[in-house]
C-alpha positions in Angstrom: 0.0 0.0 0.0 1.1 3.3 -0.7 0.0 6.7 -1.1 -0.3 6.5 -4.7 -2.8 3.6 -4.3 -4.7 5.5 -2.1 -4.6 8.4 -4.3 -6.9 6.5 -7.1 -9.2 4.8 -4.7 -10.1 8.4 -3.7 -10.6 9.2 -7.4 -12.4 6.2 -8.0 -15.0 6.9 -5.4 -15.0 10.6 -7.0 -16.0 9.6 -10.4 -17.5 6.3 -10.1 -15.8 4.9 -13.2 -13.0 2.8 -13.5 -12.3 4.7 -16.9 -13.1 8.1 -15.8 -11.1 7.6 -12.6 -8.1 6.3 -14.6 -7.9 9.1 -17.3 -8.2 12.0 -13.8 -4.9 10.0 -13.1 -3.4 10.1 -15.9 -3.0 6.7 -16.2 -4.6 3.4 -18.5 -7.6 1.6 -17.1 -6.1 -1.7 -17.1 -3.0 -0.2 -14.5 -5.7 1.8 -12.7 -7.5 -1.5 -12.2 -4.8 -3.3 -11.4 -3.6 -0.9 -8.9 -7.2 -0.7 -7.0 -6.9 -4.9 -7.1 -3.8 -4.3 -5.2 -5.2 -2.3 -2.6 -7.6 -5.2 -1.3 -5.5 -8.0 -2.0 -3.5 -5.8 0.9 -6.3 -5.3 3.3 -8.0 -8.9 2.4 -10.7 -7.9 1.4 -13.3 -5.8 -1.1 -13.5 -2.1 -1.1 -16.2 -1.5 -4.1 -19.0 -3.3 -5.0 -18.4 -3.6 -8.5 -22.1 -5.1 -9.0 -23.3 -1.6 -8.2 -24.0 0.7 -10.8 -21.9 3.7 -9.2 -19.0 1.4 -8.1 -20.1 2.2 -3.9 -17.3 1.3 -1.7 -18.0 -2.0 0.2 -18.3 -1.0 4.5 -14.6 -1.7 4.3 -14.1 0.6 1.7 -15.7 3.3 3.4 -13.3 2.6 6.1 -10.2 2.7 4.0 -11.6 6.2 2.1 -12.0 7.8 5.4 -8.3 7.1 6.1 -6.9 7.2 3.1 -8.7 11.0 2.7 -6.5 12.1 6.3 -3.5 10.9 5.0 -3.1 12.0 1.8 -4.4 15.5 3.2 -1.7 15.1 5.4 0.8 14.1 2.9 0.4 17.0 1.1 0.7 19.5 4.4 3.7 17.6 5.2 4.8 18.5 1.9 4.1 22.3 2.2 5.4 22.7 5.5 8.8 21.0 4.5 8.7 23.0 1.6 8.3 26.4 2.8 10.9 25.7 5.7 13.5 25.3 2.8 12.3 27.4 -0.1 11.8 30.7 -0.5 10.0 30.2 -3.8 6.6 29.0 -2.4 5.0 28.7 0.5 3.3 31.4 3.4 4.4 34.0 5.5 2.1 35.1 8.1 3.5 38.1 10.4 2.2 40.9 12.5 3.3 44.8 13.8 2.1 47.5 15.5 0.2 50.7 14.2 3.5 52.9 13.8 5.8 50.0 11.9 2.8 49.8 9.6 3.2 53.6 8.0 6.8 52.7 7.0 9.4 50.3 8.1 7.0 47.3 7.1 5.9 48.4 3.9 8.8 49.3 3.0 10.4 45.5 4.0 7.4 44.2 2.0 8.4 45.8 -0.8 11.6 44.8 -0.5 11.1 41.4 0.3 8.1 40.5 -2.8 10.3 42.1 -5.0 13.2 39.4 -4.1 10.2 36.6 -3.7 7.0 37.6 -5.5 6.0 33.4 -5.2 5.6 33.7 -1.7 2.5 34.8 -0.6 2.8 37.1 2.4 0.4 38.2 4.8 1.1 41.2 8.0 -1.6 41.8 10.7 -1.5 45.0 12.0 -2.6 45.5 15.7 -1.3 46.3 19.3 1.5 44.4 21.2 -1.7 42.7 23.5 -3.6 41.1 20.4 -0.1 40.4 18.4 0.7 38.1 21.5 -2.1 36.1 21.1 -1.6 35.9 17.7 1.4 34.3 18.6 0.7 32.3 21.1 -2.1 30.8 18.7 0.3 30.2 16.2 -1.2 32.7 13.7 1.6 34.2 12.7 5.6 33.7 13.0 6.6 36.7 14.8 5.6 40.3 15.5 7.2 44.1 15.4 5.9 46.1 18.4 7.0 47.4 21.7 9.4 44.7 23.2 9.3 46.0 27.0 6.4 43.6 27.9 8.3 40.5 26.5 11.7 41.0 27.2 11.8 39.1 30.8 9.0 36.4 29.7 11.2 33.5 28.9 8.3 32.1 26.3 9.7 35.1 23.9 12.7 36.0 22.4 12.9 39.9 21.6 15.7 41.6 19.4 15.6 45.3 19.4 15.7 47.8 16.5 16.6 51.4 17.1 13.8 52.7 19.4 11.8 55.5 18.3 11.1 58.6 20.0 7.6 59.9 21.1 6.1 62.9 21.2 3.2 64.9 21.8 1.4 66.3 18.8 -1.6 68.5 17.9 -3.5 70.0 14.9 -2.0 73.6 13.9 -4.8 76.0 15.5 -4.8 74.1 18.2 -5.9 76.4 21.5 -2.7 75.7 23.3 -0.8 77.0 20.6 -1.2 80.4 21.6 0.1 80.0 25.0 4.1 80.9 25.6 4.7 77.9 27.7 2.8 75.0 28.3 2.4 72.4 31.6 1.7 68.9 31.8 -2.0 70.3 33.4 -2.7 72.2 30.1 -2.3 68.3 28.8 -4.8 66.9 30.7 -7.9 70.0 29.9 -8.1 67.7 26.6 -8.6 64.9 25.1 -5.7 62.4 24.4 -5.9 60.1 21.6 -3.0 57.1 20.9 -2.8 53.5 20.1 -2.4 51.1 23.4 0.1 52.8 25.3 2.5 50.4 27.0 2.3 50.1 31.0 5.1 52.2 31.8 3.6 55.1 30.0 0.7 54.9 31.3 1.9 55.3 34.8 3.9 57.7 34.5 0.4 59.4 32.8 -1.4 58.4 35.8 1.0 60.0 37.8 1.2 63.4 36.3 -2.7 63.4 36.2 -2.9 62.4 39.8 -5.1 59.6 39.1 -4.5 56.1 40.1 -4.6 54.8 36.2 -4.9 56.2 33.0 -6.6 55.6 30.0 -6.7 57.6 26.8 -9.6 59.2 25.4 -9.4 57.9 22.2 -7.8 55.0 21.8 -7.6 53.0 18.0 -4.7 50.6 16.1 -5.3 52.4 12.9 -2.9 55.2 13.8 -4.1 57.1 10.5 -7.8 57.0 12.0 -5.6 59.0 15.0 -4.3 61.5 13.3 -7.3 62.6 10.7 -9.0 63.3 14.4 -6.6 64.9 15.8 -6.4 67.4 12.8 -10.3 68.0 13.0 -10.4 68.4 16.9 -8.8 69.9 20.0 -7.8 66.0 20.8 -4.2 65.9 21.7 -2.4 62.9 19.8 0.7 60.7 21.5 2.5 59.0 19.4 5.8 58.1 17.5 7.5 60.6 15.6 8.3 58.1 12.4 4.7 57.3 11.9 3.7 60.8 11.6 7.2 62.6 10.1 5.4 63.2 6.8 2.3 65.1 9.1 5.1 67.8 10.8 7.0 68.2 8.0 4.3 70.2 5.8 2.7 71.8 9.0 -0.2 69.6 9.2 0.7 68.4 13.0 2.6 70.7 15.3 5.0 68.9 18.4 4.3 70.1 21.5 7.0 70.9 24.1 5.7 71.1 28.0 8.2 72.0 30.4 7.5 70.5 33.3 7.4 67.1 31.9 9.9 64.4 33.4 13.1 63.5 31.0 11.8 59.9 31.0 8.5 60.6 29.7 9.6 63.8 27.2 11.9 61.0 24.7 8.5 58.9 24.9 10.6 56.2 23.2 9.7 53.4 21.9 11.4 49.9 22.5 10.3 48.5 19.3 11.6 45.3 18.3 11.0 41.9 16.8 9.6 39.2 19.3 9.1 35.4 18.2 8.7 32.2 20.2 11.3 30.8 21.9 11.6 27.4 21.1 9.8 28.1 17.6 12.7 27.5 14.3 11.4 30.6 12.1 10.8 29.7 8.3 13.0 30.7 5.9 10.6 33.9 4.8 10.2 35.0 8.7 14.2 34.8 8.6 14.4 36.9 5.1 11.8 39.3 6.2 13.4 40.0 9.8 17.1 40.6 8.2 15.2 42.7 5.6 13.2 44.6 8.3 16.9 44.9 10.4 18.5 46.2 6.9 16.5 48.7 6.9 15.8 50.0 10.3 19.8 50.4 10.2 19.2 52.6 7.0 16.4 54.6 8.4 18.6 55.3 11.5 21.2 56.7 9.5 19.0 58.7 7.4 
């Protein structure tokens, strides 16, 4: 018995026709015959009933079709799996990254990367550093670009850090506390604050300068262009990275704001972004391109 057997006894049941079933395969009737008479001379016994009209498998047969279904289904997985651990001319990649790696370090590695390998179909989620875990925990996708501060000690992840990326504070142009000469962290907090899930450290040092026991934004969305389109048609007040908004500040659509009384380790706002994978887990050979690619470039993007 092998897997080639049970390849045309699953056609056979298809198409109910020696002869049909036989030129699906590729093959003469008389081998195709002769191949299915093999098959129960192995398990000792008849899988169709040939006196049927549509060929029915026998109760035996049904038993064998139900197996030999799983395994050549597996076969073939096996096959892709194997294949796309060693090629880099088929197969999946399924990754994830956070809201500000979305506007330009990943598309920009995409890019790069289908250029190289247009066969292999690639797929990024985009989404906070929470829901990415689970992601990958689930085994959804291979690994993840996000804040690494939350992972870094949890011996189920391995992390490696790109060049962290500062913070800041931004608003739309006519923004009311534009007019003032100096601004305090209390002018902050008389509006709205709108970000993408702010990482735990952040948020209490947020709690702290708004003397509450926690903090939570007032807008809070992944989709970090969503973010910004509000802040520019409200008094909202938007916290963010500077590389995902770089192309707002530049043409004086956003303006930075600068409050003085705000502590040094809050005013960089940087984030520790990095890549974070399973420990445990051998990446495929498109995670392993992609992550050099995304590395390549973040050194580039420093530089710049």
């Amino acid at each position: 018995m092998d897997l080639r057997q049970l390849r045309y006894f699953i056609a056979l049941n298809e198409h109910r026709s020696f002869v049909r079933a036989a030129d699906a395969m590729g093959i003469t009737q008389p081998a195709f015959s002769r191949s299915i008479q093999g098959l129960e001379q192995e398990f000792g016994c008849v899988l169709v009933d040939r006196g049927s009209k549509d060929l029915r498998p026998t109760p035996e047969g049904h038993v064998v079709l139900q197996h030999a279904l799983s395994l050549v289904k597996g076969a073939a997985l096996l096959s892709s799996e194997v294949t796309q651990m060693t090629k880099l001319d088929a197969g999946e990649l399924r990754f994830g990254c956070g809201p500000a790696p979305a506007i330009k370090l990943v598309p920009d590695a995409v890019s790069r990367f289908i250029n190289a390998h247009p066969k292999v179909r690639t797929y990024f989620e985009v989404n906070n550093w929470e829901k990415l875990s689970r992601s990958l925990n689930r085994e959804e996708i291979e690994f993840f670009i996000a804040d690494i501060r939350h992972f870094e000690a949890d011996p189920n992840f391995q992390t490696q850090a790109l060049t962290p990326k500062r913070g800041v504070f931004f608003c739309r142009p006519d923004h009311p506390l534009l007019a003032k000469e100096s601004l305090s962290t209390n002018d902050m907090f008389d509006y709205p604050l709108a970000a993408t899930l702010i990482p735990p450290g952040i948020r209490k040092l947020l709690a702290n300068l708004s003397g509450k026991a926690d903090f939570s934004v007032n807008i809070e969305s992944d989709h970090f262009g969503a973010l910004v389109k509000i802040v520019r048609q409200t008094n909202a007040i938007g916290i963010g990275s500077e590389e995902a908004f770089i192309n707002d500040i530049e043409p004086g659509s956003l303006v930075r704001l600068h409050w003085r009384n705000l502590p040094q380790n809050l005013e960089s706002l940087s984030a520790r972004c990095g890549i974070v994978s399973r420990t445990g887990f051998r990446l495929s050979p498109a995670a392993r391109e992609m992550i050099e690619t995304i590395l390549r470039l973040d050194v580039v993007e420093d530089a710049a």
